[in-house]
C-alpha positions as CSV (number, residue, x, y, z in Angstrom):
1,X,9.7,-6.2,-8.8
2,X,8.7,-9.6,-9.6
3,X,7.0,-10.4,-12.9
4,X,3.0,-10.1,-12.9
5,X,0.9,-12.6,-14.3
6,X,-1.0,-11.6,-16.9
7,X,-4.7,-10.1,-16.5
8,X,-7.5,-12.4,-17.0
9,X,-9.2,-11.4,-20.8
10,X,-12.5,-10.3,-19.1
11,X,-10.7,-7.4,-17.2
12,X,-11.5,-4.3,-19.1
13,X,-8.7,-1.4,-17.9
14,X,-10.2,1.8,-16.2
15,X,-9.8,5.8,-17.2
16,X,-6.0,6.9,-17.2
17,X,-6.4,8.4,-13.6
18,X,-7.3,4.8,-12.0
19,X,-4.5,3.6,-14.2
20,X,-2.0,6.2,-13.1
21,X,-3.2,5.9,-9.2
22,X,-2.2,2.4,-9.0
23,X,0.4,2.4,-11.1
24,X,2.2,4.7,-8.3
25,X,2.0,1.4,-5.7
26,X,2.5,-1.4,-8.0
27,X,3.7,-0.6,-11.7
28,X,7.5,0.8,-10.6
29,X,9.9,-2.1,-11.3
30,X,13.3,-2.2,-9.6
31,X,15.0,-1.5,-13.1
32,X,12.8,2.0,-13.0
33,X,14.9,5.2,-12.0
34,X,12.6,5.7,-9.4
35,X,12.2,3.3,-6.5
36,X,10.8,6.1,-4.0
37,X,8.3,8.0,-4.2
38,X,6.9,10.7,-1.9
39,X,3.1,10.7,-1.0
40,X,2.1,13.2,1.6
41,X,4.8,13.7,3.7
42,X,6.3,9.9,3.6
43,X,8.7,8.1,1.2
44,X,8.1,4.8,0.0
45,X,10.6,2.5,-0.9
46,X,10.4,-0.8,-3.1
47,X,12.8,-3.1,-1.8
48,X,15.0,-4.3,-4.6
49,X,18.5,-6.3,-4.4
50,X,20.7,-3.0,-4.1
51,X,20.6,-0.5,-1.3
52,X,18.3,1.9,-1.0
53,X,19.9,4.7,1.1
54,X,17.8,7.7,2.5
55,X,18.0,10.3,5.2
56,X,17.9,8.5,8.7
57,X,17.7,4.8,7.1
58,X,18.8,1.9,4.5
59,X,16.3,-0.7,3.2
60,X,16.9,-4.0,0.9
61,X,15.8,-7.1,0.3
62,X,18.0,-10.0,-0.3
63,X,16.6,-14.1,-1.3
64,X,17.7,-16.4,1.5
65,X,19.0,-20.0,1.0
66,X,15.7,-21.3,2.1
67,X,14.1,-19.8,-1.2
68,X,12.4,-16.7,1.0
69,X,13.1,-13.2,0.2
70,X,12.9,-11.0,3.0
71,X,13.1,-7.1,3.5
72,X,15.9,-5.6,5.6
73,X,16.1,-2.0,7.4
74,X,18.9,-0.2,9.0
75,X,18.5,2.8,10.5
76,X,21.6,5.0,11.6
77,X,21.3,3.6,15.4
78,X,21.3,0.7,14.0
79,X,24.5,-1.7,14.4
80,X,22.9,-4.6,12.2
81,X,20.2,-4.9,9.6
82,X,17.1,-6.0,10.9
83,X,14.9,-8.5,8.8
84,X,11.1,-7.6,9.4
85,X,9.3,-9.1,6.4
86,X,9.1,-11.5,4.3
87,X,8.3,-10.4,0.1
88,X,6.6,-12.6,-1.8
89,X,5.8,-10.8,-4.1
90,X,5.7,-6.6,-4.2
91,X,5.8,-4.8,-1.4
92,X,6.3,-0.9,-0.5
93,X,7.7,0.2,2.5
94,X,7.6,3.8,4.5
95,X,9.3,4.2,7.6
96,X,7.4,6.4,10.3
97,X,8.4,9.8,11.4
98,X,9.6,8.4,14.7
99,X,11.7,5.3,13.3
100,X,10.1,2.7,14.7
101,X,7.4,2.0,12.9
102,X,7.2,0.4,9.0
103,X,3.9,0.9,7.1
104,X,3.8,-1.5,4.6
105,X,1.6,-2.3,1.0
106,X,1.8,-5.8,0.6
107,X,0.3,-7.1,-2.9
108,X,1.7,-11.0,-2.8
109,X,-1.4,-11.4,-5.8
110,X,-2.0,-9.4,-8.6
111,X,-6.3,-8.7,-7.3
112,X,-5.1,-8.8,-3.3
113,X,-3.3,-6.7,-1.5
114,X,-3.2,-6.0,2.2
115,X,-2.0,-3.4,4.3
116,X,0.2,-4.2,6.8
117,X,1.9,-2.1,10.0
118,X,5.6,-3.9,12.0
119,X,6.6,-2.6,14.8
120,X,10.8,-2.6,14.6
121,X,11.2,-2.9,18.6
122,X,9.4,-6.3,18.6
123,X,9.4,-7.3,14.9
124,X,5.7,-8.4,15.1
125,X,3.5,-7.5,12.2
126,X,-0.6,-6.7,12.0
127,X,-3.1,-6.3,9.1
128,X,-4.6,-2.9,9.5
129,X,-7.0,-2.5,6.9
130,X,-9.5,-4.9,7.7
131,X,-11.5,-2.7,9.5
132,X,-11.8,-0.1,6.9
133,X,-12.7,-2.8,4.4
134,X,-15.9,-3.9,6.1
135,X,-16.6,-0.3,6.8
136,X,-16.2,1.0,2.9
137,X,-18.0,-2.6,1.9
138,X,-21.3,-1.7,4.0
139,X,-20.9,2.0,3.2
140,X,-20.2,3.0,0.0
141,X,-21.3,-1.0,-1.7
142,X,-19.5,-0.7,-4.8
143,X,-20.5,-3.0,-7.2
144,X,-19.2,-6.8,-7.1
145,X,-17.6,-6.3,-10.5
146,X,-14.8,-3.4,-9.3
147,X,-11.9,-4.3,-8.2
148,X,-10.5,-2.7,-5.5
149,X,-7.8,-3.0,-3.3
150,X,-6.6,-0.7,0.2
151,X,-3.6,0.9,-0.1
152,X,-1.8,2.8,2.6
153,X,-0.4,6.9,2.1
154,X,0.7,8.4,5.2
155,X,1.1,8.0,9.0
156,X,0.2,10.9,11.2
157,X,3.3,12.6,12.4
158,X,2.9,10.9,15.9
159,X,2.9,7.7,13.7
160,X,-0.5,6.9,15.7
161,X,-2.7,7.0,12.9
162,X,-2.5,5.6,8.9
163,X,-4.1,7.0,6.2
164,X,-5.8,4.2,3.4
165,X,-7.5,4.7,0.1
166,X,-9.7,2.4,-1.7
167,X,-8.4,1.8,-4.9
168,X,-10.5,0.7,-7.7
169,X,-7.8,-1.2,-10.4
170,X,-10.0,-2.4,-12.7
171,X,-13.6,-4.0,-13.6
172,X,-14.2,-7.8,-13.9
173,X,-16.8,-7.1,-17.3
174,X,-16.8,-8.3,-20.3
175,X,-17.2,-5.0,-22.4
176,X,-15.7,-1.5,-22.6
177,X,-19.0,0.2,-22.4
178,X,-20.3,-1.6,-19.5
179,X,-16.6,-1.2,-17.6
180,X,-17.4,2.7,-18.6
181,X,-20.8,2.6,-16.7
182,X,-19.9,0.8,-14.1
183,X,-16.5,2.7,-12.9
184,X,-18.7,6.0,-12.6
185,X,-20.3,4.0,-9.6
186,X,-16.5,4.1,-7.9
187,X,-16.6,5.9,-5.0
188,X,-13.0,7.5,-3.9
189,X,-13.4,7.5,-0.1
190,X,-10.8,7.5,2.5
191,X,-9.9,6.0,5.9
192,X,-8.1,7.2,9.1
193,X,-7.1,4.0,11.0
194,X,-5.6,3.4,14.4
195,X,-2.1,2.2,13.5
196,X,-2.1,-0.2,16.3
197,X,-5.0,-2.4,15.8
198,X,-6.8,-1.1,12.8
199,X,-9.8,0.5,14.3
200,X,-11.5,2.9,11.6
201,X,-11.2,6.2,13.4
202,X,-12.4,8.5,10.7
203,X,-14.2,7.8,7.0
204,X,-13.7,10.4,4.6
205,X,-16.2,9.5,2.2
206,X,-15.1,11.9,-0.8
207,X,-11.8,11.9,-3.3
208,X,-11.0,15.1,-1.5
209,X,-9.0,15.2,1.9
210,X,-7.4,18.0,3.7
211,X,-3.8,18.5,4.0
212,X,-4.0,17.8,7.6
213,X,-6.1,15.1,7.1
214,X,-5.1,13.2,10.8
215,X,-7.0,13.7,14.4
216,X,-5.8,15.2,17.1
């Protein structure tokens, strides 16, 4: 993982359980014994130089001559490694039950991050979270000062469906106290979104989701 750049002074840190939620998607470096981690039913991978081997598939990243560093898969029909997106920065990756989709958790800033869904057959990519932004913006209207940021979990087992969370990562204020207040305004709520185009076909709005949390 490439270095961060340091937090602006005015960004107070949240409670341990903000702190420990994104630290799961953005705080594992490539020296860290882990590099995959298993959230509902899916693997994620952080791309690093060496190969990261698991059942059905291999994934790496390597720095081209042309300065870009780009993530490779190779799944076991595969004769060659495919390249099918470019890191600049930190990115997870889970590949979808049926091997042909990539869910990805792009964060090429340390206050943006995107999610992002390739389809292997074609190589093309789409930004799937849009959708669910707008919809969690005009819902829930947290507060201009949190910072949040949509980050992928799961796809359905048909791979037709992705599951996001809104993940508050900390509070643009100047004090403790008032980051205190204002993180209590936070409001964990989830989002069921077509992986194809993005469409929002389900808002959760609580912290609590079932184990089968897709549609049929």
């Amino acid at each position: 993982m490439r270095n961060k750049s340091p937090s602006p002074p005015l960004l107070t840190n949240l409670s341990l359980q903000t702190v420990l939620s994104f630290s799961v998607f953005l705080i594992i470096s490539p020296t860290s014994a882990a590099q995959n981690v298993r959230q509902r039913d899916v693997t994620w991978i952080w791309p690093v130089g060496e190969i990261l081997r698991l059942k059905g598939c291999e994934v790496k990243e390597e720095l081209g001559s042309d300065g870009v560093t780009k993530v490779y898969i190779k799944r076991d029909r595969d004769e060659e490694w495919i390249p099918f997106y470019v890191n600049e920065r930190n990115v997870g990756v889970a590949l979808g039950h049926r091997k042909q989709l990539v869910l990805i958790n792009d964060c090429p800033a340390t206050k943006f991050c995107k999610v992002m869904r390739v389809d292997l057959a074609s190589r093309k990519s789409k930004q799937i979270d849009l959708r669910a932004i707008r919809m969690y913006r005009r819902n829930a209207r947290p507060n201009n000062s949190l910072i949040f940021i949509p980050q992928a979990y799961a796809f359905s087992p048909d791979d037709k469906q992705v599951l996001i969370n809104m993940e508050h990562i900390y509070t643009s204020v100047s004090t403790a106290e008032m980051a205190a207040q204002l993180s209590k305004t936070y409001k964990n709520w989830w989002y069921i979104v077509d992986s194809t185009n993005g469409r929002v076909l389900r808002e959760y709005p609580t912290s609590k989701l079932p184990r089968r949390w897709w549609l049929n």
